[in-house]
C-alpha positions in Angstrom: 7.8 -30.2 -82.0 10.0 -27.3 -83.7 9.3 -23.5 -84.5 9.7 -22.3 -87.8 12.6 -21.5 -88.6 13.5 -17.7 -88.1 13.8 -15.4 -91.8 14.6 -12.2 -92.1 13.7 -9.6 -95.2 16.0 -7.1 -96.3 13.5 -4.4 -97.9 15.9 -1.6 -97.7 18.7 -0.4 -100.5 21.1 -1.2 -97.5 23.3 -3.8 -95.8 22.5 -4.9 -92.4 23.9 -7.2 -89.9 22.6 -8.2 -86.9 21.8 -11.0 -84.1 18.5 -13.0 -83.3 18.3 -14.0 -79.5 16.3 -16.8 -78.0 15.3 -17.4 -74.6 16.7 -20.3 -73.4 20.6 -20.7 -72.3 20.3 -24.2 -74.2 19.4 -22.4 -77.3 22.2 -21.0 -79.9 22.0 -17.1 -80.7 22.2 -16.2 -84.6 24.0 -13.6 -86.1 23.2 -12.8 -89.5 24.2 -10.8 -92.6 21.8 -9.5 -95.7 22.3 -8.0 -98.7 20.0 -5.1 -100.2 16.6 -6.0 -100.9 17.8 -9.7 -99.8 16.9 -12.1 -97.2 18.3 -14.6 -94.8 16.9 -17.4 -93.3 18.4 -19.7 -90.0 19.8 -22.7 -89.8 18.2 -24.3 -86.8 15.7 -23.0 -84.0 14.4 -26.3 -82.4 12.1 -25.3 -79.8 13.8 -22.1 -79.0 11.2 -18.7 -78.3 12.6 -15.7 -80.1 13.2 -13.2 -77.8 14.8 -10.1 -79.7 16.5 -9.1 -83.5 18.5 -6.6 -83.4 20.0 -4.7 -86.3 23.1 -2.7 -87.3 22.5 -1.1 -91.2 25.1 0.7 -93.3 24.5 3.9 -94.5 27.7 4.6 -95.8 31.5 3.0 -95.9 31.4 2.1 -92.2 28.8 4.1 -91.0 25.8 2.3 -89.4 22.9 3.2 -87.8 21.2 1.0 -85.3 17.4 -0.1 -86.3 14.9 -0.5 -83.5 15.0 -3.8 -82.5 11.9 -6.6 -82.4 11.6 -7.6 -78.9 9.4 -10.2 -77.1 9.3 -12.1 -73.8 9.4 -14.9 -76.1 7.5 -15.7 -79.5 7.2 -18.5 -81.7 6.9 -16.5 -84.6 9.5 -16.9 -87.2 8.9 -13.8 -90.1 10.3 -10.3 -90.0 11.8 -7.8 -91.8 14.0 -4.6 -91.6 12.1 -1.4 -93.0 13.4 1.8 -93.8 11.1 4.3 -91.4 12.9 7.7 -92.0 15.8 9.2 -93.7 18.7 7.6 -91.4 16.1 5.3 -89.0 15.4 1.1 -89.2 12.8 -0.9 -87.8 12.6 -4.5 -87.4 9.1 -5.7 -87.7 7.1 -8.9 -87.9 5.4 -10.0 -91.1 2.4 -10.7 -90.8 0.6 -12.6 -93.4 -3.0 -11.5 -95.2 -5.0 -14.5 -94.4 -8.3 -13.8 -92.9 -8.8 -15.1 -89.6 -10.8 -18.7 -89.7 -14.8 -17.6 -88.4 -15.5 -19.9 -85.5 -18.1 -22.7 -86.4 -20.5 -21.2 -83.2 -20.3 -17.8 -84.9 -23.7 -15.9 -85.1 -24.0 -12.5 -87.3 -24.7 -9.7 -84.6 -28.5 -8.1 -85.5 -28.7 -4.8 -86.5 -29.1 -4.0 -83.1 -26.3 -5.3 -81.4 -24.1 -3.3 -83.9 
């Protein structure tokens, strides 16, 4: 069994570089490189947990500003992206997709009551 393999969205007007760390030793770091408005996906990932992306963007020639970084004790999941959250400060984030969760086949409507 492998993850899925780890991609990162660009949404900002800016370039950014950065790393993607994984939690086991055995496991090979990425660093990656977008474009603006681009996105990057990796390579390989195995069965390797994600355990932080970190982010440098440029705001100017040579002049970066460090995002806040996406950190976990170790995740599976495999979508982010870099978001613009002020004037001069980043965020990675996780995407998360708008599927509605799946309603258990046991589920009963609470009454009016129970509400």
């Amino acid at each position: 069994m492998a993850y899925p393999l780890v991609k990162i969205a660009n949404s900002t007007n800016h370039k950014v570089k950065g790393k993607v760390k994984y939690m086991s030793s055995f496991c090979s770091n990425d660093d990656y490189k977008i474009e603006p408005n681009s996105k990057w996906k990796a390579k390989h990932r195995g069965v390797c947990l994600l355990t932080e992306i970190s982010a440098d963007v440029e705001i100017g020639p040579n002049t970066f500003v460090t995002a806040t970084s996406y950190k976990s004790s170790g995740t599976s999941y495999s979508n982010f992206a870099v978001i613009q959250t002020g004037e001069q400060s980043f965020e990675l984030t996780r995407i998360v997709n708008g599927a509605k969760d799946e309603i258990p086949e046991d589920y009963i409507e609470p009454t009016e009551q129970q509400n």
